[in-house]
N, C-alpha and C positions, 0 to 999 in steps of 0.2 A: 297188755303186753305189747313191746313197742315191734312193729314189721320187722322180719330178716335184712328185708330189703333198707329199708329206714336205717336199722343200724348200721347196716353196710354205709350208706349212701353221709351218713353223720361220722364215719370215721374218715372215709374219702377227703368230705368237708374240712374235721378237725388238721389232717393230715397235710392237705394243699395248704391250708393258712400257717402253720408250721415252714414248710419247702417253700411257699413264696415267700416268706420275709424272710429267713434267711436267703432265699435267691436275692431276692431285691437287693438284699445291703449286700451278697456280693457281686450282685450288677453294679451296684453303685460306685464299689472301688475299682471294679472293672475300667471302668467310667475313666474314672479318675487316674486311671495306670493309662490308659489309651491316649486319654488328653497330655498325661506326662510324654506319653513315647511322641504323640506327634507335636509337640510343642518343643521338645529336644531335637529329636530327629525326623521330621518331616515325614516327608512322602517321596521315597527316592532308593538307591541302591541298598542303603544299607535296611532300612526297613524292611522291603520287600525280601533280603536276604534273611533275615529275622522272619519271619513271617510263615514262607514258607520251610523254614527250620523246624520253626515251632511245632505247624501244623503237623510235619510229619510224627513225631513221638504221640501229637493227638490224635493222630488218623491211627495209630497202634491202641492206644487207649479204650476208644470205641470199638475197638476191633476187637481185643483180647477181655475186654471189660465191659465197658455199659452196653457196648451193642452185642455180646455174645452171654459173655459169662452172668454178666449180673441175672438177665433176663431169663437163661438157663438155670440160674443157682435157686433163685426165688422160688419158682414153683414146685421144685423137689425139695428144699428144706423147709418149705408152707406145708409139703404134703408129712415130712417126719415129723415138723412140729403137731400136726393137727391129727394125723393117724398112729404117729407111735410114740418117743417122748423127746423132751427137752434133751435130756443128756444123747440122745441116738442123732438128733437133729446137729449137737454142737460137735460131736463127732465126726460127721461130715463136713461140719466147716473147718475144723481144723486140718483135717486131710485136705480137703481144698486149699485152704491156704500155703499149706506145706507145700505141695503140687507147682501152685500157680509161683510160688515164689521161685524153684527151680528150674521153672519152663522161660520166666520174665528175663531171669539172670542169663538166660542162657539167649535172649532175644537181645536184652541188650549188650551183650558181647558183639555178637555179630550185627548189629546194628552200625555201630561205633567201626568196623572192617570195612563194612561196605557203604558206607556214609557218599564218597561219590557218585556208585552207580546209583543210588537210590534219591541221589538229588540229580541226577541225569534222568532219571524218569519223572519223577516228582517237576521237574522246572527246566525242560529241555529249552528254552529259548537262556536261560541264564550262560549257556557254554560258549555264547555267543562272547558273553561280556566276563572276559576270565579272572580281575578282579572279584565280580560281583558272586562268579559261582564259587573260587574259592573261600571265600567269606561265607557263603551256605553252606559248605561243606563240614569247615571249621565249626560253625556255631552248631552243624547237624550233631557233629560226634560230642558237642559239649553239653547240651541239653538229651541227648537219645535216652543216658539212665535212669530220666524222669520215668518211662514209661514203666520202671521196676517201680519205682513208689505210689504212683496214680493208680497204675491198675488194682495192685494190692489196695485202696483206699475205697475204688469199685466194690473188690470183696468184702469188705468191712461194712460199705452201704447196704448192699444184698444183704449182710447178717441183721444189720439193723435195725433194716426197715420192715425186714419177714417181723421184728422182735416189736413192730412200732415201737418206733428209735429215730425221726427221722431228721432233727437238730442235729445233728455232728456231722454227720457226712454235708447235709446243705449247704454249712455254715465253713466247711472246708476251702473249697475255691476265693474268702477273704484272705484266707492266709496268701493264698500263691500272691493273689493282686497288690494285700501289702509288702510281703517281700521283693518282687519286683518295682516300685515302687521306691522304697527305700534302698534298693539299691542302684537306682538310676542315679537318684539324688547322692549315696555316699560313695560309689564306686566310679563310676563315669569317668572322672578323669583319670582313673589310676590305670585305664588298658590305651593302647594306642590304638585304638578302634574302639569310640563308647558305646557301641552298640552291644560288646561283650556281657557289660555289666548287666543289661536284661537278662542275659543268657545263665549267670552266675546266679538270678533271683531267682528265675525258671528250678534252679537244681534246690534251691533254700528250700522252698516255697513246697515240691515235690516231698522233702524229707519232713517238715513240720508238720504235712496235710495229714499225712500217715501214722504221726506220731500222737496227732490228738485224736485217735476214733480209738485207744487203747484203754481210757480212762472212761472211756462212756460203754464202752466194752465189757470190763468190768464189771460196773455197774448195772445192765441187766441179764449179769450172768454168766455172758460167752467169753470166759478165758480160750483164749486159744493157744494148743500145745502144736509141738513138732509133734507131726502125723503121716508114719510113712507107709501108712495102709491104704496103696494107691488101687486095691482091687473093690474097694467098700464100691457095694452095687449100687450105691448113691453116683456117685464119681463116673460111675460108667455111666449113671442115665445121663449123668448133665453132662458129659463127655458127651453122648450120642444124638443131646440138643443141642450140644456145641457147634460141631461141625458143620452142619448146615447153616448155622446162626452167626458163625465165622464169615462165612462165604457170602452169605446175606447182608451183614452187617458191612463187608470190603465192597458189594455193589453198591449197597447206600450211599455209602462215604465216597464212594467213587464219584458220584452224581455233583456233589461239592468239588474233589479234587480235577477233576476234568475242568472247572471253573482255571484251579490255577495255571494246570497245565498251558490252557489254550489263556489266558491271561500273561503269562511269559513270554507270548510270541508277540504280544500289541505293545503298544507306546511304553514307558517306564512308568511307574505310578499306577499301572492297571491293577494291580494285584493291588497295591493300598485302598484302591479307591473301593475295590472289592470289601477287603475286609473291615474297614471302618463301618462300610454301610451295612455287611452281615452283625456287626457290633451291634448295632442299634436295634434289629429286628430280633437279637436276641434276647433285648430288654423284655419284654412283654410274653416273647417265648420263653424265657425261662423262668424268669418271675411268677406265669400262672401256669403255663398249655404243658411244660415239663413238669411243674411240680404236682400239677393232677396227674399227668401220668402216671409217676413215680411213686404218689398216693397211691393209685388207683392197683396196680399190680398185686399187693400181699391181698386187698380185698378179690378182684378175678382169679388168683390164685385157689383160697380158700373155698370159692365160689364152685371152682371148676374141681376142687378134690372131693366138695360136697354131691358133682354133677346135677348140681343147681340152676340150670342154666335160664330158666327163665327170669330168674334173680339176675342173673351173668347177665342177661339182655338188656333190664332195668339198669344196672349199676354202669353199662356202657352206657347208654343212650345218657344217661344222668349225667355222667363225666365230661361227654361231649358239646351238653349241654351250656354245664360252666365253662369250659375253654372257650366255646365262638361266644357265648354273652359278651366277655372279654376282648378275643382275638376280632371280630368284626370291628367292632367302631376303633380299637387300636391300629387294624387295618389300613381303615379312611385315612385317621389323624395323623399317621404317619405320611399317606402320600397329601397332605396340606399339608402339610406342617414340613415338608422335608429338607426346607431349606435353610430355613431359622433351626430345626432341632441340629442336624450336622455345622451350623455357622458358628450354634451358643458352645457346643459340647467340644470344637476341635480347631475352629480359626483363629489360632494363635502361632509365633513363631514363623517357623517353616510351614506350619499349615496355611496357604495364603485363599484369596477368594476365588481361586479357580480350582482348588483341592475341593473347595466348597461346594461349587459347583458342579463338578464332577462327580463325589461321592455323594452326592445328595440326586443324582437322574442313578446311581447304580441300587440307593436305598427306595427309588420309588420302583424298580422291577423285581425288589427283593419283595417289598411291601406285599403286590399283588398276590403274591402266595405263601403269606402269614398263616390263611384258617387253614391250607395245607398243612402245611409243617407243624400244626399245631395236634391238626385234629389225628397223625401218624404217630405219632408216641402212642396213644390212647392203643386206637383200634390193633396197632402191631403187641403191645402188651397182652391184647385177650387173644392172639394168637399164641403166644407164649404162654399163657398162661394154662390153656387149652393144651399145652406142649404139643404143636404144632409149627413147627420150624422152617418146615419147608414151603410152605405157601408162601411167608413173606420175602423170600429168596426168586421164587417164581419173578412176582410183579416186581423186584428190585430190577433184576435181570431185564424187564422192560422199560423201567425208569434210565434206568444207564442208557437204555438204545437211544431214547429219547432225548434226554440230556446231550448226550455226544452230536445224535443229527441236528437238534435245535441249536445247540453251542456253535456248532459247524458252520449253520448254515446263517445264524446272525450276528455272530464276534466280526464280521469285517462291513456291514453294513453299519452296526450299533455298535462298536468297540467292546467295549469292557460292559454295557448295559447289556449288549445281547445273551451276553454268560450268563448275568443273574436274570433275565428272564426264562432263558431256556432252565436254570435250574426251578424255577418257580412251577413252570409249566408240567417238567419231570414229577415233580412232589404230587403236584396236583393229578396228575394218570397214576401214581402210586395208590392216594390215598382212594382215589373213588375204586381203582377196580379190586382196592383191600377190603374197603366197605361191601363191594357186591358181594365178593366171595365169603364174608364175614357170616353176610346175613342166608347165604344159602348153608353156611354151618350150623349155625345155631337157630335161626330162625329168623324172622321181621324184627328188627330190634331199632330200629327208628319211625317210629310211632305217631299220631298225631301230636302227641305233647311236644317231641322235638321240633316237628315241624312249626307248631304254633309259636314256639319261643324262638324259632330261626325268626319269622316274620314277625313278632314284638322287636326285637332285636335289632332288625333291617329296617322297623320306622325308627328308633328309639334313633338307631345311627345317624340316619337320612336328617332328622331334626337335628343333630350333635354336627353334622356338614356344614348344613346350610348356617347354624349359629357362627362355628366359628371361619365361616368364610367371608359373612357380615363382617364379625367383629377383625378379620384384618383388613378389609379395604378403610374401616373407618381410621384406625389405626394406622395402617401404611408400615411397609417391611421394608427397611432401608439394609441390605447388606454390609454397607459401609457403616456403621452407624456405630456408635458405642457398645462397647459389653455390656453395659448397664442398661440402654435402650433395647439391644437386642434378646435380651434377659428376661427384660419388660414384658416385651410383644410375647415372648414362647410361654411367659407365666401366665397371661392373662389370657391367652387364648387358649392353653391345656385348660384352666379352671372354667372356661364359659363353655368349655368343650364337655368335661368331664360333668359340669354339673347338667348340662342340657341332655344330655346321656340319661343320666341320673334319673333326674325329674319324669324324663319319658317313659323312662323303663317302669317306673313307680305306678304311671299315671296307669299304661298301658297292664299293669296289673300281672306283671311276669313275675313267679317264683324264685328267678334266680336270685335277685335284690336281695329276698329274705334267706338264702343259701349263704351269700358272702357276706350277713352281717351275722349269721350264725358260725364264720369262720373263725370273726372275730371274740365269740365268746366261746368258742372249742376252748 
């Protein structure tokens, strides 16, 4: 008979190799919408006005959505599903959605009202340059009803992945990147401001995402009706993990948006150079360190309805495990490699060799606190899961403080680098004093196994550095050099990189190796 735990730990596995390829291929178009935007429009007013447009309907997103609701929804419909039945569980999703649908409408109403005060907070140095802010404003009120389609699309993931389901929601965020995309290229010259047309994809992209998790819906089971039985005692728990989880979830995000805020007071291009270089760091983050997370919750869930916890201990430390195997040496390679990966993926057009520059020292201060960001999905999930809300509101509330005084105190020594350090350093005070509190919850749950595969991991790395720092002096990194030369160097330095990793990790005898070639056959 195969372990609880074991099984647990091989759905985890099957789950994250599911959630990373499709993350990946929609990193990839990501990618490729980013290189559109800055190959058309640079690095300059109107991006930056876009940008933080954007963000704001996303900072609602995670707010009403993956950072409250979904994380809320999960563990209370993991617990109908596994304590009472199917049709009790889909019950409450349907009253949820019904709910969330007439709260979102009524958000983005008033979203679209107060579009200027909330980009006078959101980008108070933009008032400066009145062009520029009314340009945010406009494009705020034209993308804000995204936040009705996304969110709802949050809820359909929550239903899903309780249902392991986790293909359609993944595989969602290609749609928005293709629509925007294609509508760079067919719309662009039809507004007198081409920056609109992103803005136009943004609303496509929001209605499509939503429309395809209805068919996969279906299909295992959970039709969803209007449900206006707003007192189902379900709705009030997740209602009363909400609130907290709200509040935690706006300081989170706060810790980023502080980035912009004090980003609108420096040189023009700060904010771009900002967000290209958080682009790239979220290659690797979203690709594995989220999709274990997002694995990982319906198993903590179930774990935690069992009050299994010394399973619950194993299934964290496991999860953990796989993300730094991962997030460390991607770590390193990012900050080598930072200046060839931002040259090959965005030095075209308007993006010239000082954009290069630039966002390539803003992706080496992000870089540093990659296993941060990474390893906070996980360990804030088995607080959630535990329905325990409040605790990660506590340490958010000190990440902010943190955030705000390092932001403060290095944005005019380091410009636009000091933001993303001070946000690196914030994550990392988040994540450690999550871990203490974690382990005086449930017990010691980083163990010598963790530890020993930290340090496989940390030579495996240290040999994957030193190879590919060889192979670029041999080689030589010319900036100026062809697309096809500088193509070259980033290819053949990821592979001598990747496979020196490889080999090491093999040699050095760590279990993970055998984890993510069992992803592949999930």
């Amino acid at each position: 008979m195969i372990p609880q735990n074991e099984t647990q730990n091989a759905r985890v596995v099957k789950a994250a190799w599911v959630v990373g390829l499709a993350t990946l291929l929609s990193r990839v178009f990501g990618f490729i919408r980013d290189v559109v935007v800055a190959g058309f429009f640079g690095a300059g007013l109107a991006t930056d006005a876009f940008f933080v447009a954007f963000r704001i309907p996303n900072l609602l997103r995670r707010l009403f959505a993956e950072g409250s609701l979904t994380i809320a929804f999960v563990p209370v419909f993991t617990e109908y599903l596994k304590k009472r039945s199917k049709e009790e569980a889909l019950e409450l999703a349907s009253a949820a959605f019904t709910l969330l649908s007439i709260i979102l409408a009524l958000v983005s109403v008033a979203g679209i009202l107060l579009s200027p005060w909330i980009v006078m907070v959101m980008a108070p140095g933009f008032t400066d340059v009145p062009d520029k802010y009314a340009l945010t404003v406009f494009l705020t009120r034209l993308m804000f009803p995204y936040i009705f389609f996304i969110s709802l699309v949050a809820l359909c993931m929550g239903i899903l992945n309780s249902l392991r389901h986790f293909a359609a929601p993944a595989l969602a965020p290609v749609v928005l990147n293709l629509c925007m995309i294609v509508a760079v290229f067919t719309l662009k010259d039809c507004f007198a401001d081409p920056i609109l047309s992103l803005a136009v994809g943004v609303m496509a992209g929001g209605i499509l995402q939503l429309a395809m998790q209805f068919p996969f819906l279906r299909n295992v089971g959970a039709r969803l009706r209007p449900n206006f039985r707003f007192n189902h005692p379900g709705i009030r728990r997740i209602g009363l993990l909400m609130v907290p989880a709200v509040f935690g979830a706006a300081v989170y995000q706060a810790n980023v948006f502080i980035g912009t805020i004090l980003a609108s007071l420096l040189p023009g291009g700060s904010v771009s150079y900002l967000y290209y270089a958080d682009r790239v760091v979220e290659l690797p983050l979203g690709v594995f360190a989220i999709a274990v997370g997002t694995a990982a919750l319906p198993s903590f869930s179930e774990q935690a309805a069992d009050k299994d916890y010394e399973e619950l201990k194993k299934t964290i430390s496991f999860s953990l495990r796989l993300i730094l195997f991962v997030t460390i040496p991607a770590m390193v390679a990012l900050i080598i490699l930072r200046v060839p990966i931002i040259s090959v993926l965005f030095q075209r057009g308007q993006f010239d060799a000082t954009s290069t520059s630039l966002t390539a020292q803003a992706l080496l201060y992000y870089a540093v606190g990659l296993w941060a960001f990474s390893c906070i999905r996980v360990v804030v999930s088995a607080f959630y899961a535990l329905q325990d809300t409040r605790t990660p509101v506590k340490i958010a509330v000190v990440a902010l403080m943190v955030n705000a005084i390092m932001g403060i105190a290095l944005m005019f020594p380091m410009k636009h680098n000091g933001l993303a350090l001070a946000t690196s350093i914030a994550s990392a005070v988040n994540i450690l004093v999550l871990a203490l509190i974690l382990e005086r919850k449930v017990g010691r749950f980083l163990r010598r196994d963790f530890w020993m595969s930290i340090f496989r991991t940390t030579l495996a790395t240290t040999a994957m550095g030193v190879a590919v720092g060889i192979a670029g002096r041999i080689m030589g990194w010319d900036n100026t050099g062809t697309f096809g030369d500088r193509v070259l160097f980033l290819v053949v330095a990821i592979f001598i990189g990747f496979s020196t990793f490889m080999i090491g990790s093999f040699l050095l005898g760590g279990p993970e190796v055998r984890a993510l070639l069992r992803m592949r056959k999930g």
